[in-house]
C-alpha positions as CSV (number, residue, x, y, z in Angstrom):
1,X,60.0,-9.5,7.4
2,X,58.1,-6.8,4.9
3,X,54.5,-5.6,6.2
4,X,52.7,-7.7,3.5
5,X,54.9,-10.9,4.7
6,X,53.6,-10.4,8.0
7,X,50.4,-9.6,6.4
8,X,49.3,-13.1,4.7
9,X,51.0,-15.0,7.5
10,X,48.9,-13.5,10.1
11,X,45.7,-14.0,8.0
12,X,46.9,-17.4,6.9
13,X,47.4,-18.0,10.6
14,X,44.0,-16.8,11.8
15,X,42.3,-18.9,8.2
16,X,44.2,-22.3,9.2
17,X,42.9,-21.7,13.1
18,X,39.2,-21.5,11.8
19,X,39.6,-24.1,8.5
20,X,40.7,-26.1,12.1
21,X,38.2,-25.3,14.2
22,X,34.5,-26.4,13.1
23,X,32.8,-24.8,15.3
24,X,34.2,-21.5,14.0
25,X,34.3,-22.3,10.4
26,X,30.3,-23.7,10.1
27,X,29.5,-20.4,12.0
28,X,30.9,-18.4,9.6
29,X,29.4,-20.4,7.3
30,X,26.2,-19.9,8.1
31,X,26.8,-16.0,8.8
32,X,28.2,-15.5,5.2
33,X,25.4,-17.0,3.5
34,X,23.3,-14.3,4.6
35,X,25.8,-11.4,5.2
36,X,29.1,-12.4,3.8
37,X,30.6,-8.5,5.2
38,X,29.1,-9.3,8.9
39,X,31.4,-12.7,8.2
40,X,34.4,-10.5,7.3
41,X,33.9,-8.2,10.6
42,X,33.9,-11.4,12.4
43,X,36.7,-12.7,11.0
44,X,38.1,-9.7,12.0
45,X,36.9,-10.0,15.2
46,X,38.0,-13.7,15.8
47,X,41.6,-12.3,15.0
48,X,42.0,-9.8,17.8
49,X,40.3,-12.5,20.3
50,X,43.5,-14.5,19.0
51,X,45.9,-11.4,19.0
52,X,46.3,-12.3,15.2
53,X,45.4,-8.4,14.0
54,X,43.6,-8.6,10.0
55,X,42.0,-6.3,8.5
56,X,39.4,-7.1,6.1
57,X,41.3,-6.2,3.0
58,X,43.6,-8.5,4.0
59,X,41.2,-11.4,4.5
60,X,40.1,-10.4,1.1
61,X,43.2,-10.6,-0.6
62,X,44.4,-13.9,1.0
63,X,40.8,-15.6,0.4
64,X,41.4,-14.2,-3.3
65,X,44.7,-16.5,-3.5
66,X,42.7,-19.7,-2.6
67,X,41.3,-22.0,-5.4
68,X,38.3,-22.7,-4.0
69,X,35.0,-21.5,-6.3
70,X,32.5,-21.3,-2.9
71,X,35.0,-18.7,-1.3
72,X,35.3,-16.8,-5.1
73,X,31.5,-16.8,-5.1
74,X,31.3,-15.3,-1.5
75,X,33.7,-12.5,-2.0
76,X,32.1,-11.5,-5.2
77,X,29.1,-11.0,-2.7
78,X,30.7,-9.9,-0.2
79,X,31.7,-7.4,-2.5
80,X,27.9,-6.3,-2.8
81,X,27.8,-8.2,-6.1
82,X,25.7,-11.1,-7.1
């Protein structure tokens, strides 16, 4: 299996476990509204709890695949746009 295989499995791993979890997700919710890269950092974060190693790019570029227009909207600010 190629790096960027292993890549978006492991994110889409780590994305399903929190989509899953709503606990997690309404958390991260919450934290992106105000500071959408503090939400990347966790999601970060909630990956190495998990031993499912992201970076943020990575997170980036998955979230980028989805069609969903909230999570477009947030990575344009997470970006430091909007």
């Amino acid at each position: 299996m190629n790096k960027r295989k292993l890549m978006t499995s492991n994110v889409e791993k780590l994305y399903n476990l929190i989509a899953n979890d709503s606990k997690k997700k309404q958390s991260l919710f919450l934290m992106a509204l105000n500071n959408p890269k503090s939400a990347l950092e966790k999601i970060c974060e909630m990956g190495r709890e998990l031993d499912i190693q992201v970076t943020k790019e990575e997170v980036i570029e998955y979230l980028e695949t989805l069609d969903d227009e909230a999570t477009k909207l947030w990575l344009i600010k997470a970006r430091g746009g909007l």
